[in-house]
C-alpha positions, 0 to 999 in steps of 0.5 A, a space after each residue: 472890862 475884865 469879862 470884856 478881857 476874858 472874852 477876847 482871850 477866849 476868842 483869840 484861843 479859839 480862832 488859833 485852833 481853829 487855824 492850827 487844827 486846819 494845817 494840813 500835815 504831811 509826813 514826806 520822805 526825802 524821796 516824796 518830796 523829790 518825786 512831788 517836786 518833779 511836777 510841781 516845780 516851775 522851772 521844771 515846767 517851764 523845760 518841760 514846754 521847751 522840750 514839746 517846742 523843739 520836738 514839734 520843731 523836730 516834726 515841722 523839719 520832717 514835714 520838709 519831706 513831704 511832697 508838694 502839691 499845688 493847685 492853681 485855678 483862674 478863669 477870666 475874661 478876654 478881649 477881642 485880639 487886634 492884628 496889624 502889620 508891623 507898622 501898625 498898617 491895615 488894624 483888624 480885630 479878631 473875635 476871641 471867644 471871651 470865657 477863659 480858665 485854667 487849671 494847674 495841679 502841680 506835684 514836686 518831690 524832692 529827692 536830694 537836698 543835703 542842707 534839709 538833711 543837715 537841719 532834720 539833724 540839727 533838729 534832733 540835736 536839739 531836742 536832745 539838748 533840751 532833754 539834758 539842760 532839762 536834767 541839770 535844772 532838776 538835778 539843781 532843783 533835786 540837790 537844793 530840795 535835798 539840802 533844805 530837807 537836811 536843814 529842816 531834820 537838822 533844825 527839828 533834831 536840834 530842838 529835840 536836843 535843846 529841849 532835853 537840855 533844858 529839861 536837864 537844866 530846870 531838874 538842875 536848877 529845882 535841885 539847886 533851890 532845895 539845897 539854897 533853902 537848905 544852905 548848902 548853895 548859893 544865891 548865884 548857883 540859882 541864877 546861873 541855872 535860871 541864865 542857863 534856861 533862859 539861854 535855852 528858851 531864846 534858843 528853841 525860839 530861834 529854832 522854832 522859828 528856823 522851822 517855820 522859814 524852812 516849812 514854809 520854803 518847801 511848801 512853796 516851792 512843792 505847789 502846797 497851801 502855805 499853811 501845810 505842816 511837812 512832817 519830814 522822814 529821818 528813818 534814813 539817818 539810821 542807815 550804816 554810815 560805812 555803806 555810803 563809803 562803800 557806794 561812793 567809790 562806784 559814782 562817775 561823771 560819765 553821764 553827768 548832765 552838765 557833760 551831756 548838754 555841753 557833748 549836745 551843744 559840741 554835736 549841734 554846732 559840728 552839724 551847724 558848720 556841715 550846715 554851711 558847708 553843705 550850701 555848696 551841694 545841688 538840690 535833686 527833684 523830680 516833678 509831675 504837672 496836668 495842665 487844664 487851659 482854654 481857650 487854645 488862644 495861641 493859634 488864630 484864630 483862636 479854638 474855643 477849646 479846653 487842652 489838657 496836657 501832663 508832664 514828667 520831669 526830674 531837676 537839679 537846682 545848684 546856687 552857684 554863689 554859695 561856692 563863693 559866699 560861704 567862706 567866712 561863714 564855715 570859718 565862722 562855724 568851725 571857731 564856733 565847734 573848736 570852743 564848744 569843744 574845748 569847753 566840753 574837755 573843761 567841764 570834765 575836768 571840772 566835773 572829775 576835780 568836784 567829784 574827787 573833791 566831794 568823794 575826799 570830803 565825805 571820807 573826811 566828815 565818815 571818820 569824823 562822824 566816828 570820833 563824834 560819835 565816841 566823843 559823844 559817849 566820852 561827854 555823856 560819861 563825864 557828865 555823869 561822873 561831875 553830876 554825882 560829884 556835885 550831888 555829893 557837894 564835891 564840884 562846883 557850879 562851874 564845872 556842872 556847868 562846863 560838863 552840861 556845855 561840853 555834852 549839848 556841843 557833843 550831841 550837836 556836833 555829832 548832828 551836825 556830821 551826821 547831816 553833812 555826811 547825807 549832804 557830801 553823799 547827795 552831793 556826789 549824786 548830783 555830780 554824777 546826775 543820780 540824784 
């Protein structure tokens, strides 16, 4: 049974290597992940086969243009003809010469039609406007990817913490036994340390944990193997804080994509209202037709042969009830513009209003990086100071551990405002569709 034990161990051990050592493992700068994103996102493919809809749409408007040439080619069969006088008096039938055909090419052209035109406009319109609600779904896409990648250099940043803590708190406790054996500690100064790893241990399993969700939500969402391993980059964490202040003063909504598709959707609909307005208008063409006919059944008796004849011509086609009929619907249309007007001017205020907002805010988390990062080195420095008055038996349990707390909350505090401050600079790209 033991062996039977050993042997499954053995097994168990080998196959999780096995798996370990096949998860790929990719180290991905943010900007990696955002480029790879870009091909890989489902949304962002589903846009992109919108915008090839509406650009063949814009093609097939063009086509409306082109000339039209018809052909029309009968042949048949005809009876003999039977004349009478008008009461139907004195019946005589005429021989027909009974193979008929016919041949008609047909070439119109138009040359005026201001609705074709208002709809070409439309059209471009509209692709336009696809290209921009394109650009707000990845700017989404783009900003949720950012914030996942700041969670994840967040997590693995905080484990590198907890683990230094711990190591921190184990030399403490392997210290404390040496003095308990030696009767200058207590029984419960082992037991709080023994707490305090364990505290540790639970925290690092959570952690590690947090990792894996947030691993496996990225890999995900790029198009990876579930079981890839992304190994993130956080050399831009090192950067000058106090150039993000700087370059955040130059960030405008101007050419906000949320502002673009909504100045598209105002400019689709302004051209949808001069759509209906433009029904009112004639439409010009000019025609060219070759006619091919026998036989001449017209005179009688009728000649058996073929006439061919031409014609040039120019028309004007004008629906005299669109004068009449179109009220409502230009009514209609020009409600339609007012509100989509209306909420082009709303989404600038909202766009000015979030990029003061998160402009104020990351002035805030840059100045309050700055005292965390001194209340960092403060916390560092009354550790030591505690941890040589404990090891000289001039401070209690306690306050060791009341100074070990106050230096792991400085060093995650100031992780945390250091992840923020990207987080409110992202943020300010987004707004301004820089991301």
């Amino acid at each position: 049974m033991i062996r039977f034990l050993c042997f499954f161990i053995l097994i168990s051990s080998s196959v999780m290597n096995l798996r370990a050592q096949e998860s790929p493992v990719l180290k991905l700068s943010l900007q990696e992940i955002l480029d790879l994103s870009d091909k890989q996102s489902h949304t962002l493919k589903k846009g992109n086969y919108n915008i090839e809809r509406v650009e063949n749409e814009l093609a097939a408007s063009r086509l409306q243009w082109a000339p039209e040439l018809s052909l029309s080619v009968s042949a048949g069969y005809l009876g003999n003809a039977t004349l009478t006088n008008r009461d139907f008096s004195n019946r005589e039938v005429v021989d027909m010469p009974h193979f008929s055909n016919k041949l008609v090419l047909q070439l119109t052209q138009t040359v005026y039609d201001a609705s074709m035109l208002e709809e070409i406009k439309q059209q471009r319109t509209a692709t336009e406007l696809a290209f921009a609600q394109q650009d707000v779904q990845k700017q989404e896409i783009r900003f949720m990817l950012v914030e996942w990648y700041l969670s994840y250099l967040k997590q693995i940043n905080e484990k590198e913490v907890y683990l230094n803590d711990k190591a921190r708190l184990e030399k403490l406790l392997s210290e404390t036994r040496e003095r308990y054996k030696q009767g200058t500690a207590l029984k419960s100064d082992v037991t709080n340390y023994q707490l305090e790893v364990k505290n540790k241990e639970l925290l690092l399993t959570k952690n590690a944990n947090r990792i894996r969700i947030i691993n496996y939500q990225l890999a995900k969402l790029l198009g990876l193997p579930e079981n890839t391993m992304i190994t993130p980059d956080d050399s831009f964490l090192a950067g000058k804080p106090d150039s993000l202040r700087i370059e955040a003063d130059f960030f405008s909504p101007a050419q906000a994509p949320q502002l673009q598709e909504s100045m598209k959707q105002y400019e689709l609909f302004r051209q949808k209202e001069r759509s209906v307005k433009v029904k009112r208008l004639p439409k010009l063409f000019v025609w060219g037709e070759n006619s091919l006919k026998g036989p001449i059944s017209t005179a009688m008796p009728p000649i058996n042969k073929n006439m061919n004849d031409w014609g040039l011509g120019l028309g004007l086609s004008f629906n005299i009830g669109n004068l009449y009929k179109s009220g409502r619907n230009i009514k209609a249309a020009s409600y339609a513009t007012r509100m989509y007007k209306e909420q082009t001017e709303l989404i600038q205020d909202q766009l000015d209003t979030e990029l003061y907002t998160a402009r104020t805010k990351l002035e805030e988390v840059l100045d309050e990086l700055a005292i965390r990062r001194d209340y960092k080195v403060l916390a560092s420095e009354l550790y030591e100071v505690v941890y040589e008055r404990y090891s000289n038996g001039m401070a209690i349990v306690t306050e060791m551990m009341d100074a070990g707390n106050e230096l792991l909350s400085a060093d995650i505090e100031y992780l945390n405002m250091q992840i923020e401050t990207f987080r409110y600079y992202y943020m300010l790209r987004k707004i301004a569709g820089t991301l």
